[in-house]
N, C-alpha and C positions, 0 to 999 in steps of 0.2 A: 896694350901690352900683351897682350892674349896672342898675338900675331906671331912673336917673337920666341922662339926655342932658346938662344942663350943668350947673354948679356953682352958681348964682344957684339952681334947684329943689333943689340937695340941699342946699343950706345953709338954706333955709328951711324942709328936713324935720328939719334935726338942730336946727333951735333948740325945733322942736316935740315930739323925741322925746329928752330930755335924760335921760330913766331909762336910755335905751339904750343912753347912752355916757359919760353924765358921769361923773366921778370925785370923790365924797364925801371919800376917804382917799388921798394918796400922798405919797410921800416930797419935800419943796421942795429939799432940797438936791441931789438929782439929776435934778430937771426944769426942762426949759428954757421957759423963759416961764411963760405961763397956759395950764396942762395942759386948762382947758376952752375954749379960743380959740375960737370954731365955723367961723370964716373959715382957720384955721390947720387946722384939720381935715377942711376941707371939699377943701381943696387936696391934702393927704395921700391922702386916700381917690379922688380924679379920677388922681393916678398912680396909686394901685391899680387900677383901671380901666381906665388906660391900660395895665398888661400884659397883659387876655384872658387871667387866670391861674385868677380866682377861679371855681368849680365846673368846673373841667376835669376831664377824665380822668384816672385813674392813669397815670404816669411812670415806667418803670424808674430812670430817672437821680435822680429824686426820691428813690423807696422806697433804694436804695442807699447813697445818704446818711445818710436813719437809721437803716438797718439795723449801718452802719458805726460810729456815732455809739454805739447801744443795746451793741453789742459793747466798743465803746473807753472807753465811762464806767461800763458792767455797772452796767446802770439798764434798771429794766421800760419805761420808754415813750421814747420821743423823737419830738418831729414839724418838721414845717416847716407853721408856723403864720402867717396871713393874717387880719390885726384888721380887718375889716366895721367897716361901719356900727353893728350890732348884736347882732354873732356873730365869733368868730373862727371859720374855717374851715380845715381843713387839707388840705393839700396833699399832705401825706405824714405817717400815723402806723405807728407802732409800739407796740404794747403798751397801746394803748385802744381800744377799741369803737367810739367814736363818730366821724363823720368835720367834725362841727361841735357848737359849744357858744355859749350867750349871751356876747354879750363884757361883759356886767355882772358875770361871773362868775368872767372870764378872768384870769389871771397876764398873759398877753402884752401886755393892752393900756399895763401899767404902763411896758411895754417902750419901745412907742413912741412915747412922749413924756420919754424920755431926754436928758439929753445927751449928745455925743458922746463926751465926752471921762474920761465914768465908768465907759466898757464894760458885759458882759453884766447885768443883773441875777439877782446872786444868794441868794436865802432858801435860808437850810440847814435853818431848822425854822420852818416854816409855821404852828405848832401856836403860835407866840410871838410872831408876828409881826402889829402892828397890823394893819395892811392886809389881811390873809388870813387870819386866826386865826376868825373868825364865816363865811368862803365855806362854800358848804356842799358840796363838793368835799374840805376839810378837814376841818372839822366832822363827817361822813360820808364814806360810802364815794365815790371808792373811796381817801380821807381821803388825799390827795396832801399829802406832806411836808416835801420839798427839792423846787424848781425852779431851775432855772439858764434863761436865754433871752439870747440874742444877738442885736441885731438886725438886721432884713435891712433894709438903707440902700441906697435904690438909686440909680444916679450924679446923678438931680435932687435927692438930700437927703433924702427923705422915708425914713420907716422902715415899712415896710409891712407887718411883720412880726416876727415870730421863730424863731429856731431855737434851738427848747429840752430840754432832757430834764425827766425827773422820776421821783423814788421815794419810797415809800411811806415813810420810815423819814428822820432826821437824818443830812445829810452833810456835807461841806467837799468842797469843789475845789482840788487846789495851782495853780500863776501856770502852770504848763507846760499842765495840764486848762483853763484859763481860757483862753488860747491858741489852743487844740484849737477850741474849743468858737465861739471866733471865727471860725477858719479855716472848720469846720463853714455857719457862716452865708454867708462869700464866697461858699465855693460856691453854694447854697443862691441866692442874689443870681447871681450867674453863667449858672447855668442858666434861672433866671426869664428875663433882660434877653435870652437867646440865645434863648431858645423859640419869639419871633412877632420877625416882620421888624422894623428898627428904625425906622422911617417910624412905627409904631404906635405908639415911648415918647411921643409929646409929649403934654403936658399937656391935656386937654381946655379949649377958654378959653369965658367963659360966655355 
């Protein structure tokens, strides 16, 4: 999205690149409207843009969050993940190699097309679940199992993200870890909206 000066040119790239972000499978009862909107997405992604977050520098305030996060849920990876256009990209991981991934292939993006009022999504086994059971991240190494993601809602509405963990293996989260795992994300939102002056949140108009 970085690429894009106004919203009228990136809405007429995503009606063009619908492998990139459309969503074949997801759940209707906790998605709000029409999870493929391209006008509703196109606005989502212009506040993304508007925080000057995506491909920044490492952040101690960031890495600490999941470091904190990978200790409190004793889980191999956690990040603070950023749903692209066509990638999510992260912000801060733990416990994975990579510092972006296709968002065709992403857990998060399921995220951010939530409704409010269902909280984090959570799969406790990957391996059974429609939507995820054929990724090939599951399928294959490094064959991720359980993910939990919370998302990062920033004060215009939009969900620009997630703050998620994941392991290798079948798990449950009790309402206290679910919680956690919330809080996890404010912050996470917190430090994003603090980072660049605020004169920079408003919406880019087309």
């Amino acid at each position: 999205v970085q690429d894009y000066n106004s919203e009228s040119l990136l809405e007429q790239d995503l009606k063009s690149k619908l492998a990139e972000w459309h969503y074949p499978v997801w759940d209707r009862s906790t998605t709000e409207g029409d999870i493929n909107d391209v006008k509703a997405e196109t606005r989502r992604l212009m506040t993304l843009k508007s925080y000057h977050v995506l491909d920044s520098t490492n952040e101690s305030e960031f890495d600490e969050l999941t470091k904190q996060a990978q200790d409190y849920f004793k889980v191999p990876v956690a990040v603070v993940s950023l749903v692209d256009a066509g990638r999510q990209w992260f912000k801060s991981v733990q416990g994975f190699p990579a510092t972006e991934t296709p968002r065709c292939v992403s857990f998060c993006q399921h995220v951010v097309k939530r409704k409010e009022r269902v909280g984090p999504m959570i799969v406790e086994d990957a391996t059974k679940d429609e939507r995820f059971k054929s990724n090939p991240f599951v399928a294959g190494p490094p064959n991720v199992t359980f993910y939990a993601g919370a998302p990062l809602r920033t004060p215009e509405g939009d969900v620009i993200g997630t703050f998620c963990i994941i392991d290798f293996q079948a798990r449950k989260l009790t309402s206290d870890e679910i919680r956690r795992l919330e809080v996890f994300a404010q912050e996470a939102v917190f430090l994003i909206i603090t980072r660049v002056p605020i004169a920079s949140h408003r919406r880019a108009s087309t």
